[in-house]
C-alpha positions as CSV (number, residue, x, y, z in Angstrom):
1,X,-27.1,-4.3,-10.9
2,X,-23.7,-4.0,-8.5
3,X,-23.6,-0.9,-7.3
4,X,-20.6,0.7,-8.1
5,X,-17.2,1.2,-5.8
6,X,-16.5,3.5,-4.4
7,X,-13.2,4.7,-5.3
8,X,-12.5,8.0,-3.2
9,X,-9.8,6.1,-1.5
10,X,-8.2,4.8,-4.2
11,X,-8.3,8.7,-5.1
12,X,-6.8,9.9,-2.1
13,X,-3.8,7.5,-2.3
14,X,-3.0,8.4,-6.0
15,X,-3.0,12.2,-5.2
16,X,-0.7,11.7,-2.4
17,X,2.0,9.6,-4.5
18,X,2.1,12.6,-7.1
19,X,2.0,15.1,-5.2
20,X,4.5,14.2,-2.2
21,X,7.0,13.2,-4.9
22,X,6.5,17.1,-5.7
23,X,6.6,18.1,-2.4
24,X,3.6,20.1,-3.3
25,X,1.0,18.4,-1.1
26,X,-1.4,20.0,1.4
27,X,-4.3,20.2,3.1
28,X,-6.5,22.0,1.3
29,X,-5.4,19.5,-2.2
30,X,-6.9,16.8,0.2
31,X,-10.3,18.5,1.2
32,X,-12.5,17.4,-1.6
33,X,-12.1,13.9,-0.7
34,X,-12.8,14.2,2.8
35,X,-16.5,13.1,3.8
36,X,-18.7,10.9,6.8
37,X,-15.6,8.2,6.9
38,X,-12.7,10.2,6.2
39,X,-11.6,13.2,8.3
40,X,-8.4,15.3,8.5
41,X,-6.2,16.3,11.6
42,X,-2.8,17.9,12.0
43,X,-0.4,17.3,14.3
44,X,2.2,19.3,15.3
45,X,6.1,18.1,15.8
46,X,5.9,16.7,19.8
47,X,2.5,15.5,19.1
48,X,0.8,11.9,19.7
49,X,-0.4,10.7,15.9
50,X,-1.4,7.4,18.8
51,X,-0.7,6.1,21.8
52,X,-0.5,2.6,23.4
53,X,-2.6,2.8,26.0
54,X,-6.1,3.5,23.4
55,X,-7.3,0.8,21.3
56,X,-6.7,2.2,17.3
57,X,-10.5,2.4,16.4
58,X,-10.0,3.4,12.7
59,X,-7.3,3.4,9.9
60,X,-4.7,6.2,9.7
61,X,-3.4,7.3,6.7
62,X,0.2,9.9,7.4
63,X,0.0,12.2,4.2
64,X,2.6,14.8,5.5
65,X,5.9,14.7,7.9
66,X,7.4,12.1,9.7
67,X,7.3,10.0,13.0
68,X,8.5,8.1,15.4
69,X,6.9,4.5,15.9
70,X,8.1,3.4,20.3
71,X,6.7,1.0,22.4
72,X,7.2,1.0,26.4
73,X,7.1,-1.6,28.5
74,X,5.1,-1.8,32.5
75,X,8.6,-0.7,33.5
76,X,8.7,2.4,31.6
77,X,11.1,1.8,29.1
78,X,10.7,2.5,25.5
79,X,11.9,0.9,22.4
80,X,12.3,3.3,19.2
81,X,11.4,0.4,16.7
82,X,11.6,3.1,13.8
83,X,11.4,6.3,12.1
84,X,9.0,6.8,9.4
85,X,8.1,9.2,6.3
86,X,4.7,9.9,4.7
87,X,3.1,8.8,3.3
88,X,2.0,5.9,6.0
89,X,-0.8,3.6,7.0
90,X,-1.4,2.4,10.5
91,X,-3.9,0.6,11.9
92,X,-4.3,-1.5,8.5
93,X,-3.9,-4.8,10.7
94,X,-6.0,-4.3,13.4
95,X,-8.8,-3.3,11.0
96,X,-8.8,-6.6,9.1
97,X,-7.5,-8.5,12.1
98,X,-8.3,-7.1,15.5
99,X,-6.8,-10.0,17.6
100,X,-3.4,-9.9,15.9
101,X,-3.0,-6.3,15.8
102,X,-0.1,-4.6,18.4
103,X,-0.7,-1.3,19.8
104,X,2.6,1.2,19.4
105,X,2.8,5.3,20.5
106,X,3.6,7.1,17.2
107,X,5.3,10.7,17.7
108,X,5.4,13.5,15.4
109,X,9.1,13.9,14.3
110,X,7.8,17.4,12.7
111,X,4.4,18.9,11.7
112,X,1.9,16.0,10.0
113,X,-1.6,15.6,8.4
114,X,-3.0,12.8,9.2
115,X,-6.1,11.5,7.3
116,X,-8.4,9.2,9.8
117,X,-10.6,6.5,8.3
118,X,-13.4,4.3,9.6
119,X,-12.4,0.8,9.8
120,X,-15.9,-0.8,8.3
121,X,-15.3,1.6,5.3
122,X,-11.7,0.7,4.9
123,X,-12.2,-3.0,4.7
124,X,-15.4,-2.3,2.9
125,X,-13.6,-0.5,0.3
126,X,-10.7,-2.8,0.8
127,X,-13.2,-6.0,-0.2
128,X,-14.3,-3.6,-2.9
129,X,-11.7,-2.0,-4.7
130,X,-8.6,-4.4,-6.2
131,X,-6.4,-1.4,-7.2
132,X,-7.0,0.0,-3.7
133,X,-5.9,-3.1,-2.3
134,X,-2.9,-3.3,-4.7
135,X,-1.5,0.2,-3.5
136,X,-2.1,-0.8,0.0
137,X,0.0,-4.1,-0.1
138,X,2.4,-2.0,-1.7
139,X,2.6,0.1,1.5
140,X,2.8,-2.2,3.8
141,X,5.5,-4.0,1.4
142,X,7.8,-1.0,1.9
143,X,7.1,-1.1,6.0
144,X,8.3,-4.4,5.9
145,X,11.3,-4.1,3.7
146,X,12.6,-0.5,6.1
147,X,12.0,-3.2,9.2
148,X,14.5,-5.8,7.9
149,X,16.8,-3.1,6.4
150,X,17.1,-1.8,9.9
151,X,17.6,-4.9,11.2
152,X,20.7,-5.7,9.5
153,X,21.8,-2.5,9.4
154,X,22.0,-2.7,13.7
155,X,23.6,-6.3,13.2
156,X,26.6,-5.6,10.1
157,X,27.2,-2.0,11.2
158,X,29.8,-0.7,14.0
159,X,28.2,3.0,15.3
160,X,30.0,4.8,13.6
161,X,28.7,3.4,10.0
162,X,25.3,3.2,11.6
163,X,25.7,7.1,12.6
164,X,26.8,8.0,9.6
165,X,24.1,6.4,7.2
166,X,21.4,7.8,9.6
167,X,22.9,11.3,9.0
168,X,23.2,10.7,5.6
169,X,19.7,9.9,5.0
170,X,18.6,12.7,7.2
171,X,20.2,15.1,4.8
172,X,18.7,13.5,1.8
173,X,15.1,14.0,3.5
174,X,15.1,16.9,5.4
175,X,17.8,19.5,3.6
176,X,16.3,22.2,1.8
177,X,19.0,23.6,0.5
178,X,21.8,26.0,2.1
179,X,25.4,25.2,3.4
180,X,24.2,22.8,6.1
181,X,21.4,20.9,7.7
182,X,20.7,20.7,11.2
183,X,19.4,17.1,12.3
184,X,16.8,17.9,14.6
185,X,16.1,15.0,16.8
186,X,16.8,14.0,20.0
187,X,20.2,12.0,20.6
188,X,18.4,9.5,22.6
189,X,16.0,9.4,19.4
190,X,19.0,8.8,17.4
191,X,20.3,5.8,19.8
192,X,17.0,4.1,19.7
193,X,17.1,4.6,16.1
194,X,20.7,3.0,15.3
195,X,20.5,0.9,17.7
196,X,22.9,1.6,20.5
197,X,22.8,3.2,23.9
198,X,23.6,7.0,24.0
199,X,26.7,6.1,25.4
200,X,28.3,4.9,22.7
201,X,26.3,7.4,20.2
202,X,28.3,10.4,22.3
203,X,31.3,8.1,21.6
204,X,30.3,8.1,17.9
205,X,29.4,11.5,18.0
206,X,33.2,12.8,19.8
207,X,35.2,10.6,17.2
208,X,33.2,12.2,14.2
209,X,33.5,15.6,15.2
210,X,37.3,15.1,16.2
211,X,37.5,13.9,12.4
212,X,36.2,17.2,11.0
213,X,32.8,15.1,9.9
214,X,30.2,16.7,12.0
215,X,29.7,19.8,14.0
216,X,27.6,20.0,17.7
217,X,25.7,23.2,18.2
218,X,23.7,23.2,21.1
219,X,23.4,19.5,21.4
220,X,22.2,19.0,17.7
221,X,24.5,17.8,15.1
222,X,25.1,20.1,11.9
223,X,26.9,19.0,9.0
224,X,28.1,21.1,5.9
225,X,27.6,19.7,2.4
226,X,31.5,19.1,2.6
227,X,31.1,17.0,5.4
228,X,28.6,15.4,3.7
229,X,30.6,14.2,1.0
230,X,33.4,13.0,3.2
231,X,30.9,10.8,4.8
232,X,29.8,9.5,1.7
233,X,33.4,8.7,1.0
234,X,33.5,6.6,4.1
235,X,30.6,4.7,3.1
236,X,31.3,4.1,-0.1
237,X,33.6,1.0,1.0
238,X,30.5,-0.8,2.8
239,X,27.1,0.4,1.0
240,X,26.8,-1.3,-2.8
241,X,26.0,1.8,-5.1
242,X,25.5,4.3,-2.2
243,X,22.1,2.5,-1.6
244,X,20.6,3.7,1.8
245,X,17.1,2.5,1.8
């Protein structure tokens, strides 16, 4: 008799999808699920989900927050190859393919909950469990599809359009409500991010706020929800449908 799969991950996943749609997720929703192979830790904004310099030794699983993905070079400068949203796998490549896998830092961009998993019971339940493998192909579906957006939005895009779609989606994710949003990220974050040196981002930034778009309080941008909508104006003529992702 084949003894039966086990589906806790499959579980896990599922919750996550309904409940971050809600934006009621937490911790203590995830606890029942957590056992021998899967264990819970939070990060706080500042803090390393991973660095490059220690070999990934399980799956991780972002269920909460946001990050920045950057690798360095033996020079010590780093590349900002993106910015990314629970929920989030790494590590899925090195666990079913440990000589292809690259090594990247991953930052806390603000306060996450970060659900470690042992590789062998990954791919065990991987090997296991179809639907599992369906939602995880899924994820790494949308990875790839945010990579090649990015990609031509650095290569179509002067600064300014790039600045403006990143502030843009920054309100959509992170405003709660109010008159304005702060974006609360490091310019050279935002450089790395778009593309372009900070430089040319403070150029951006000095030909925006001369335009009434933006605002800069203490070296963060702010922007009103009537800003907001002028921007949107100014995309309109370059984004099909006010499609961002």
């Amino acid at each position: 008799m084949r003894e039966k799969t086990d589906s806790t991950l499959l579980n896990v996943i599922q919750l996550v999808n309904q409940e971050s749609s809600r934006g009621t997720l937490d911790l203590e929703m995830i606890k029942p699920y957590l056992n021998e192979f899967i264990r819970a830790r939070f990060v706080p904004k500042g803090g390393y989900i991973t660095t490059e310099d220690v070999i990934i030794k399980r799956v991780y699983y972002i269920i909460t927050g946001s990050f920045y993905e950057l690798r360095s070079s033996e020079q010590g400068k780093t590349n900002l190859l993106s910015r990314k949203k629970a929920p989030e796998f790494l590590g899925v490549d090195r666990a079913v393919n440990p000589r292809k896998a690259s090594l990247s830092t991953n930052l806390a961009l603000e306060p996450c909950i970060v659900l470690e998993i042992d590789t062998n019971y990954f791919v065990k339940s991987l090997k296991e469990n179809g639907e599992l493998g369906l939602e995880i192909i899924k994820n790494i579906c949308a990875k790839l599809s945010r990579a090649s957006y990015r990609s031509d939005h650095i290569l179509f895009h002067t600064t300014g359009e790039k600045l403006m779609l990143y502030i843009i989606r920054y309100w959509e994710e992170y405003h709660t409500g109010g008159n304005e949003c702060t974006v609360d990220v490091k310019n050279m974050y935002i450089a790395d991010d778009i593309g372009v040196s900070t430089r040319t981002l403070y150029r951006a930034l000095n030909e925006m706020k001369d335009q009434g778009l933006l605002n800069v309080v203490r070296g963060n941008i702010v922007v009103t929800s009537a800003q907001i909508q002028m921007i949107r104006r100014r995309c309109e003529s370059f984004m099909e449908g006010g499609d961002l992702e």
